[in-house]
N, C-alpha and C positions, 0 to 999 in steps of 0.2 A: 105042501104046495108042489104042482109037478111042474115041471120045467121040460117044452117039449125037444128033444135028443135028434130031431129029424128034421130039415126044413128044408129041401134043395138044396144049395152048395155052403148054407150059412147057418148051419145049426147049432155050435156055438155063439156066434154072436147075436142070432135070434132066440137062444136061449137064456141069454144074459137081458137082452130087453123084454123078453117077455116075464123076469121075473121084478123087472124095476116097474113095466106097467102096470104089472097086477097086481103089486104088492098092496094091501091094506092095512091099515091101522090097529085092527083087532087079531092079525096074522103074529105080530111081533110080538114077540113074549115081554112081560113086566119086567126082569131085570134086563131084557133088550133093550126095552126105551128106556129104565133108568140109568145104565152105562152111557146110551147115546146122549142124555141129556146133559151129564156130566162131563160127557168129550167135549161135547158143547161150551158149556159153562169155558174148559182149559181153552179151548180153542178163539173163543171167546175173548178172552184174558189177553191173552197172546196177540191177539192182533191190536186190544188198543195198549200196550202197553208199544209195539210197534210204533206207533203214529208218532212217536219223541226221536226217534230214533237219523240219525242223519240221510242213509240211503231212504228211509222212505220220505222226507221231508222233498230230497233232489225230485223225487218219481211225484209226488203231490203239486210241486208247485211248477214243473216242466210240463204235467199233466191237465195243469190248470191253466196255462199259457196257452197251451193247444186243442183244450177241448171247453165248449161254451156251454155245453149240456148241464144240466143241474138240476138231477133227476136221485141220483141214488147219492147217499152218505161217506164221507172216507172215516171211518169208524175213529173214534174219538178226538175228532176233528169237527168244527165247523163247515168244511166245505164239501161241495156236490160235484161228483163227474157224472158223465155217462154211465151206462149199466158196464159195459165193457171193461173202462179204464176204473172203474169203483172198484170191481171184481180182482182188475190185476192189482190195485195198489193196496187193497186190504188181504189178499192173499199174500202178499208180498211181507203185507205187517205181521199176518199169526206166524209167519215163519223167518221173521226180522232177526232172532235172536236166537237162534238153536233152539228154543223154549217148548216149542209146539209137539204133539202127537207122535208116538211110532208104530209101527204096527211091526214084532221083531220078525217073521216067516215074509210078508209082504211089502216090507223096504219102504214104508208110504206113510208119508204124513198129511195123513186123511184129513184134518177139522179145515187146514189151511187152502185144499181145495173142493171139497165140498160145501162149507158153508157162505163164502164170500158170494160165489152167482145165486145162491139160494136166497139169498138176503134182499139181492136186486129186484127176483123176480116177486118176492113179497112185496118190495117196497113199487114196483111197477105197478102191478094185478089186487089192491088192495080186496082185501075181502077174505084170503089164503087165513084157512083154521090154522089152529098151532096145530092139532093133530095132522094135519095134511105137511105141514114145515116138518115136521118129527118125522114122520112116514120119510119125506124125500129124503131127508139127511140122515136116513137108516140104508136107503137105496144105496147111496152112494158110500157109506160105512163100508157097506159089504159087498160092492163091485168093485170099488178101489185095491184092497188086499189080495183078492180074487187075482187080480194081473200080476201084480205082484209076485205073489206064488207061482205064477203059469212061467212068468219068465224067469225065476230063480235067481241066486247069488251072483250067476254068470253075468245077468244084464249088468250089473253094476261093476264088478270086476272086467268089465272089460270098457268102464269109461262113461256107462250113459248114467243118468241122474234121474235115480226111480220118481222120484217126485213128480217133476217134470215130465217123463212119459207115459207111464202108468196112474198117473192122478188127473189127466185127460179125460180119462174114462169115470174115474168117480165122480168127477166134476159136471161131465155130460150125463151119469146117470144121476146125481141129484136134480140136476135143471131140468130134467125130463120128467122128473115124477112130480116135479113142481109144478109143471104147466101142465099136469096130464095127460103126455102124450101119449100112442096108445102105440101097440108093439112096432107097426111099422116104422109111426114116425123114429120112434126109438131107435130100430137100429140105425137110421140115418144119423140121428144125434151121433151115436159113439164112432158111425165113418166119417163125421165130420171132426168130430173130435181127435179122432186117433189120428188120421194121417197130418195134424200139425203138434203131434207129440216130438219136442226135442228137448234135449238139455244134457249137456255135458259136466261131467265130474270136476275135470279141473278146476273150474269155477273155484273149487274150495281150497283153493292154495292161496288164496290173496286178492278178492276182489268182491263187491259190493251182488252183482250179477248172481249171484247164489240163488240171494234173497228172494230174486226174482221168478226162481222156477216155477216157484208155487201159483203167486199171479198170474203166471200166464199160464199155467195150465188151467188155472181156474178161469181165465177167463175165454180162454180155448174149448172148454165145455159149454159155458156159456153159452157163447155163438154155436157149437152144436146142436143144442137142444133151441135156442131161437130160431135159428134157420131153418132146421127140422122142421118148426112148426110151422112156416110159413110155405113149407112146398120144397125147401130146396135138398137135395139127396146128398148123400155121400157114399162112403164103399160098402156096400152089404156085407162084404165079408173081412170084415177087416182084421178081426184073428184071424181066419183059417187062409186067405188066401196065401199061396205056395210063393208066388211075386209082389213083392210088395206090398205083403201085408205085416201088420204090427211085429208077429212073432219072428218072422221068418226075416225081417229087414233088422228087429233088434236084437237079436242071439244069433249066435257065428255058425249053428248048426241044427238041424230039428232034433236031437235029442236034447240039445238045452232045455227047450221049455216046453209044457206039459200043459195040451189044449184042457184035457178035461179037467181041470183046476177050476177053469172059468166059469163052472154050471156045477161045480160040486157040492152039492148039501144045502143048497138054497132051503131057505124054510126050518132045515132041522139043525147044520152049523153055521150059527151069527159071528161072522169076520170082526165085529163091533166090538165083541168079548174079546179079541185078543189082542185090541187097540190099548196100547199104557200109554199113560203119561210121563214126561219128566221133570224131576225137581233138581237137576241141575244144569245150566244155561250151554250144554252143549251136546256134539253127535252121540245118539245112541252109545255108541261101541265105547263110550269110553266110562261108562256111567258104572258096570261091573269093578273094574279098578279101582274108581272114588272109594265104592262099599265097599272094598278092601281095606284103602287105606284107614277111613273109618274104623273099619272092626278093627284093624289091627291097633290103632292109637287108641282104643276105648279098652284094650286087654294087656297094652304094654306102653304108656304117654312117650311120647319122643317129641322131641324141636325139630327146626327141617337141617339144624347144624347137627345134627343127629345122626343126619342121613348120609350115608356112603356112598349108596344106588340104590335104585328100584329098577328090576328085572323082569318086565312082563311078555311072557308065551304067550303068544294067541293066535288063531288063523289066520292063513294069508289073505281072508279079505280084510281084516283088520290092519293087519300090516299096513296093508295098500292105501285101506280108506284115512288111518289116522294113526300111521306109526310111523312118517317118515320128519328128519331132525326139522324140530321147531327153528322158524324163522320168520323176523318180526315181518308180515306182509297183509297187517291189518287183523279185526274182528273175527273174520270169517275163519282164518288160519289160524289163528288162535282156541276158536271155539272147536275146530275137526281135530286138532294136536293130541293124541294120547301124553306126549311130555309135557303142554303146557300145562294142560289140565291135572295133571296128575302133581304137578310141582305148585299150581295153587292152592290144591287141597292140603298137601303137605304144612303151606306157609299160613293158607288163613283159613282151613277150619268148612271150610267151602266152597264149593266150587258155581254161584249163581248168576245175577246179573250185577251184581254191587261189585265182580271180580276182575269187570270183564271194563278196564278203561284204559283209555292212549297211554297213559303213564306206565299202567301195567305189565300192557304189551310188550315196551321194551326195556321193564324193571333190570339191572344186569343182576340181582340176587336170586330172580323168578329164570329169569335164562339160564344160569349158573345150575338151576338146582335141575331144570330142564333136561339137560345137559347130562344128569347124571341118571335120567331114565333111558334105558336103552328097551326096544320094543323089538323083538325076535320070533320067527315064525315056528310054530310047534306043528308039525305035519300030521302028528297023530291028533290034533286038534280038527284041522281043516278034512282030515279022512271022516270025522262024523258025521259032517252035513250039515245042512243051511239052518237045522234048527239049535245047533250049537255056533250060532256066525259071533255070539256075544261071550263065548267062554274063553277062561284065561285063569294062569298060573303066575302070581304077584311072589316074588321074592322082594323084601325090604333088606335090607342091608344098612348094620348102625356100628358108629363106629368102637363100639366097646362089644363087638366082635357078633352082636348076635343077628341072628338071621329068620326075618317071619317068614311066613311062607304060605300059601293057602292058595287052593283053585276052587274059583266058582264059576258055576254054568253059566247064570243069569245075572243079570243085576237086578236090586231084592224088588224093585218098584216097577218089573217086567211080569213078576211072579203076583207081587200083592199090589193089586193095583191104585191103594192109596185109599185112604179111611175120608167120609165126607170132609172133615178136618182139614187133613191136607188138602183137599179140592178145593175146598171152599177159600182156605186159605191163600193156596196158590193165585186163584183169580183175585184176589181184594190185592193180596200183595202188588200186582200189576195193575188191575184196573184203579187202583185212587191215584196211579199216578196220573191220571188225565181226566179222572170225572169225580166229581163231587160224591161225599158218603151217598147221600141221598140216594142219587141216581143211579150209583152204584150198586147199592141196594137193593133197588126197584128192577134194576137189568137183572142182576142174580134170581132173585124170588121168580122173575115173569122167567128165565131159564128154565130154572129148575121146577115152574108150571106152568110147563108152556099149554099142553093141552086145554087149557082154558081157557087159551085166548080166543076170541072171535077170529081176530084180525091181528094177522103176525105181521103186520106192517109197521106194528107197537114196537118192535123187535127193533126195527132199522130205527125209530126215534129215541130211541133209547141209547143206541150206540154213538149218537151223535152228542159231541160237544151243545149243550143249552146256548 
């Protein structure tokens, strides 16, 4: 596929919508769409497993007060919003719980903003082949990371909340290949999209608002690509421009981030392949440590009365993003904590959603043991580069003097992306909590074949509470 390198003043961002408008079906290679379908499936998962959850309950029935619309599904729920507020409040559930998507080079938890507006415009425009639903939420797999990458480690270490601005864009290029816009409208999509990209880091010291980033960027793309269609413009150049554009408003300096990322390898590197999942209920970065503690308890058994400390190295964006002292200030701070996480593994064996309750959070034996992780910045770690943001050197420390010790780059479920088994698993695990075997069943199977459907609008009836 070529992607054209020239267009007047916006040849990346008309490079990036001319490769979401002309993407087709038979372009994407087999294990492309069988990873995508599988993200799917997680992402899937993840948001009705959300719908129980208290901050999305506040966001459904505040949502519900306020809007009369009763058009699209809040995924494993009885009730209907808008396309808009369906979008933010089921975005909000794949990413309720730490549970959902990472992408490790591009900071993005792609299923929680691509698929939420995809689902509306299915459930809107009945008739959408699954193949054409596969296509857009491939689109958006691989513009999503794409930003990602262009704006680097920096974006994040310095406060903003990759989800939230760089998943604008994935969001707008799914909904765009949805309704088949064609390259123009397209790049209006993603200038509509991009300049209401916000979201701040803090968020994740103690507060429900997290949850939220993903919703609204999902449904920030949304209205992108609607509006789009309807005639209305946004910024043509909304990477490159020098003022006020995405790159140049969110990195502190033009060598932070690296236009040509955004148009890189279309066609021949799929960003969708280096999308993991994860099987334990929190941030990325801490997920390397758990497989430590793991291997180490599977080569030498210990209690957590065992334990002296745990001493983990890692780069200063880990530092930053989840190495500072645990403090009870709710779910959210809990699930980013390198010490909480690290001291529940220790106590029960793992680290999931069964881990993760009020009682927990301010156990004083889980604090205590907390307490006894100290997180330390390794320079020689952070001198490698964004593609080692997830390595770290675990020292255990037990009280009959011996000392583990082991560094690993990745955590293992970065590298192998997880056997059907695990996938399949992981989704039943979550989805019976809100739907019937039955249905549960029948959403899975029409997932995982989807191209066969006539009419993906099977898809939204499916996610709905009977």
């Amino acid at each position: 596929m070529i992607v054209s390198e020239s267009h007047g003043s916006n040849p990346v961002t008309r490079g990036v919508a001319e490769f979401v408008a002309n993407l087709q079906y038979e372009q994407i290679p087999q294990e492309v769409r069988e990873r995508t379908k599988r993200l799917m499936l997680d992402a899937i998962g993840c948001g009705l497993f959300g719908a129980d959850l208290q901050w999305s309950k506040i966001l459904q029935q505040r949502l519900g007060e306020l809007d009369s619309t009763r058009s699209c599904a809040v995924w494993g729920t009885q009730q209907k919003l808008s396309a808009p507020h369906a979008a933010l409040v089921n975005g909000s559930q794949v990413q309720g719980f730490e549970l959902d998507d990472t992408h490790l080079l591009g900071i993005l938890h792609s299923g929680s903003v691509v698929l939420p507006p995809l689902v509306t415009i299915a459930e809107g425009r009945p008739g959408m082949s699954g193949r054409d639903f596969l296509t857009a939420a491939v689109a958006g797999y691989e513009v999503g990371p794409r930003v990602g990458i262009c704006m680097g480690n920096e974006h994040i270490a310095q406060g903003w909340h990759s989800g939230a601005t760089a998943g604008v864009f994935a969001a707008a290029a799914g909904a765009a290949r949805g309704l088949k816009l064609d390259t123009d409208k397209t790049v209006h999509a993603l200038g509509i999209a991009g300049t209401q990209a916000s979201g701040l880091m803090a968020a994740q010291f103690g507060s429900m608002v997290k949850r939220m980033h993903s919703g609204r960027a999902a449904q920030s793309g949304l209205y992108g690509a609607q509006f789009a269609d309807a005639g209305f413009t946004g910024i043509v150049n909304v990477f490159e421009s020098e003022y006020g554009g995405f790159c140049t408003t969110f990195s502190r300096s033009t060598d932070r981030f690296k236009l040509e990322e955004l148009t890189a390898g279309y066609g021949t590197v799929w960003q969708a392949m280096g999308v993991r999942l994860k099987f334990y209920s929190c941030v990325g970065s801490n997920h390397t440590a758990l497989d430590l503690i793991r291997e180490f308890r599977a080569e030498r058994p210990f209690t957590a009365d065992e334990v002296v400390k745990v001493i983990v190295y890692g780069p200063q964006a880990t530092v930053e993003h989840s190495g500072w002292k645990y403090v009870p200030q709710g779910f959210t701070a809990a699930q980013m904590n390198l010490s909480y996480c690290v001291a529940t593994e220790i106590l029960e064996g793992d680290c999931f959603v069964d881990q993760f309750t009020e009682e927990k959070l301010t156990d004083p034996v889980r604090m205590a043991l907390a307490d006894r992780v100290e997180v330390i910045h390794d320079p020689a770690i952070t001198a490698r580069g964004p593609k080692f943001r997830q390595m770290l050197r675990l020292e255990l420390h037990l009280k009959d003097g011996a000392k583990l010790e082991r560094t690993r780059e990745i955590g293992r479920h970065k590298v192998d992306f997880g056997s059907d088994a695990e996938v399949i698993g992981k989704f039943e695990k979550l989805a019976s909590r809100v739907l019937p075997k039955a249905q549960m069943d029948e959403l899975r199977d029409t997932i995982l074949d989807i191209e066969q459907l006539d009419d993906a609008s099977k898809l939204a009836k499916l996610l709905a509470q009977q």
